[in-house]
N, C-alpha and C positions, 0 to 999 in steps of 0.2 A: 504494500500500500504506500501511495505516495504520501508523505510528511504533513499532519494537518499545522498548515501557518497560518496564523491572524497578521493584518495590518499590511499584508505584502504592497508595497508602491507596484506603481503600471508597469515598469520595466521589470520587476522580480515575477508579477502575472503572466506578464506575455513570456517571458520566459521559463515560466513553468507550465505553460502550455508548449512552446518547443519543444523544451526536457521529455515532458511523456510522451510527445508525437513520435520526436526523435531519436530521443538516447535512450527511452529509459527501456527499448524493444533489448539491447545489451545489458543498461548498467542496472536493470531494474526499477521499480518508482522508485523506490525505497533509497536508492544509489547504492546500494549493498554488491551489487552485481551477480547479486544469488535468487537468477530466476531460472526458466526452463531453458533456453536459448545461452543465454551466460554461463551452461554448465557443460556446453558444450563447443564451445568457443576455447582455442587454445593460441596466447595466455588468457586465462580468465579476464574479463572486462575489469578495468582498475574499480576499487572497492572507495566511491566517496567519501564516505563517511567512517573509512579506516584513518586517524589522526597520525600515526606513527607515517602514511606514506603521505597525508594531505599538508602534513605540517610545513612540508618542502613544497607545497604547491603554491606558485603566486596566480595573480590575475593574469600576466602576461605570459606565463606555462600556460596555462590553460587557455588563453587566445590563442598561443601558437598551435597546441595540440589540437585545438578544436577545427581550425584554416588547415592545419596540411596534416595531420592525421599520426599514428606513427606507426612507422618503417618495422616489418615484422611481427605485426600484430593484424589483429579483425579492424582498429581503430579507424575511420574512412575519415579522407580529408574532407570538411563540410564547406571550405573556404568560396567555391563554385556552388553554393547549393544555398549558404544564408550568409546576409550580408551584414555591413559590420555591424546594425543594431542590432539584430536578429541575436548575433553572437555575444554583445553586449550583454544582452538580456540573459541568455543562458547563464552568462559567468555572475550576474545577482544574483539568481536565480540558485546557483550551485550554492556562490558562499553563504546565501541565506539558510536555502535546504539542509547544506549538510555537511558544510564545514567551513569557520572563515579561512577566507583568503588572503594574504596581504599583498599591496599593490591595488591598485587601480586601471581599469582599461573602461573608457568615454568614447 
């Protein structure tokens, strides 16, 4: 189940409408990456809301990885598919969900 959040602003909504269109078919609502599709997927979809690997996450990791994807993995690059609010909105959307971020990406 995806995260219940009160007070989300327009950009953290529209981006939590991306999230479960988009990502969450891999990382799950939940950002767990433990759903039926994520359990077969090798490497496993990164785990959002695992802190030990989000703690090294900034906003501008996560703009890069969301635009071109990574290399050796299922991760597809989205940078040709949503534009840069689109992806803006995803990464409130993350750090609100399910784990902060430090850094900013506008």
């Amino acid at each position: 189940l995806a995260p219940a959040l009160e007070g989300l602003s327009d950009q953290e909504r529209r981006g939590q409408g991306l999230y479960q269109a988009n990502c969450a078919f891999c990382h799950a609502a939940d950002g767990t990456g433990r759903n039926w599709i994520g359990s077969f997927l090798n490497p496993h979809p990164r785990d959002l809301t695992d802190p030990l690997f989000m703690r090294s996450m900034t906003a501008e990791r996560l703009d890069r990885t969301i635009r071109r994807g990574l290399p050796g993995t299922s991760m597809p690059a989205w940078g040709a598919v949503l534009n840069d609010q689109e992806i803006g909105a995803l990464i409130a959307y993350i750090r609100r969900a399910f784990h902060p971020l430090s850094g900013a990406v506008d």
